[in-house]
C-alpha positions as CSV (number, residue, x, y, z in Angstrom):
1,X,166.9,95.2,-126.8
2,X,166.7,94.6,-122.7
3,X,163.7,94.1,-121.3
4,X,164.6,94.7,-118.0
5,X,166.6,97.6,-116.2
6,X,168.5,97.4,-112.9
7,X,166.1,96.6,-110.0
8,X,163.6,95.0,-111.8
9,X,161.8,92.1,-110.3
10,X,161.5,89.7,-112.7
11,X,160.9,85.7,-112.5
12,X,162.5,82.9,-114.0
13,X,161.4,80.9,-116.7
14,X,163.2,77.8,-116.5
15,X,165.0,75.5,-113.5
16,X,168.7,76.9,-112.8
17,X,169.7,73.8,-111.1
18,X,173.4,74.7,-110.5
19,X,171.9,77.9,-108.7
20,X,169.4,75.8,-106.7
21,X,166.6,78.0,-108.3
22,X,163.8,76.8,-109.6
23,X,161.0,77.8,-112.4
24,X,159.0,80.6,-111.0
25,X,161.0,82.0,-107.9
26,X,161.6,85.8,-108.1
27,X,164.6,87.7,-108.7
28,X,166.2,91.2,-108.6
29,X,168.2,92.7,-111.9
30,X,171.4,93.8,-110.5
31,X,173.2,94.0,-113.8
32,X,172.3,94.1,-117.3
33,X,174.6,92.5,-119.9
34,X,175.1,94.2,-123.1
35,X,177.1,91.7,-125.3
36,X,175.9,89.4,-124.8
37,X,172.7,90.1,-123.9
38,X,171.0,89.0,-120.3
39,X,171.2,89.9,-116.8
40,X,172.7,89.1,-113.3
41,X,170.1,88.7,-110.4
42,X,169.9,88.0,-107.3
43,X,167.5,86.0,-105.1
44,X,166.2,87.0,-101.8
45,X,164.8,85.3,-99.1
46,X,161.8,86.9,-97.3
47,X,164.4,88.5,-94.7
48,X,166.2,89.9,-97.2
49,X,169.2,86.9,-97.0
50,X,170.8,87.2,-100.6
51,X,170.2,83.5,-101.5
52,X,171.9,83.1,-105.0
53,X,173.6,85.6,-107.5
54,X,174.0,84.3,-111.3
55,X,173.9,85.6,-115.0
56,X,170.6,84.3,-117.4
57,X,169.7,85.0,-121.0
58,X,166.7,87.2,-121.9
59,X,164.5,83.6,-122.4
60,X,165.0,83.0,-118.9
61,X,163.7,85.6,-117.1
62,X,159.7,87.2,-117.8
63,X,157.5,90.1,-116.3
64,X,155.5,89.9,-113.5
65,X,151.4,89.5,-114.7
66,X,149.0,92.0,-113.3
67,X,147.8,90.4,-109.6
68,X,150.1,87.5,-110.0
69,X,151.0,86.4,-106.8
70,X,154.2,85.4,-104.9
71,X,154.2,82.5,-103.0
72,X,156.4,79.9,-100.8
């Protein structure tokens, strides 16, 4: 079952060091993988440069918490 659907905002759970990504920076779904299961994202930066693109498992990615807040 996917959590997430194309477009979601979603953050990561876990250091993607190969990526240069780190444990809480936001991402967009831009794929959702059925078999196996995860997605592809992509990171922004806050002018909209496309930072990174890369496929993670379900575990890797969670929800945004009401009034959590993004920050640099």
């Amino acid at each position: 079952m996917n959590l997430f659907t194309e477009h979601s905002r979603v953050i990561l759970t876990e250091d993607l060091p190969d990526l240069g990504l780190a444990a809480g920076n936001v991402g967009t779904v831009i794929h959702v993988h059925r078999d196996p299961p995860g997605y592809e994202l992509e990171f922004f930066s806050p002018t909209g440069k496309t930072l990174a693109v890369g496929s993670v498992h379900p575990h890797q990615v969670r929800a945004f918490v009401p009034r959590e807040m993004a920050h640099a």
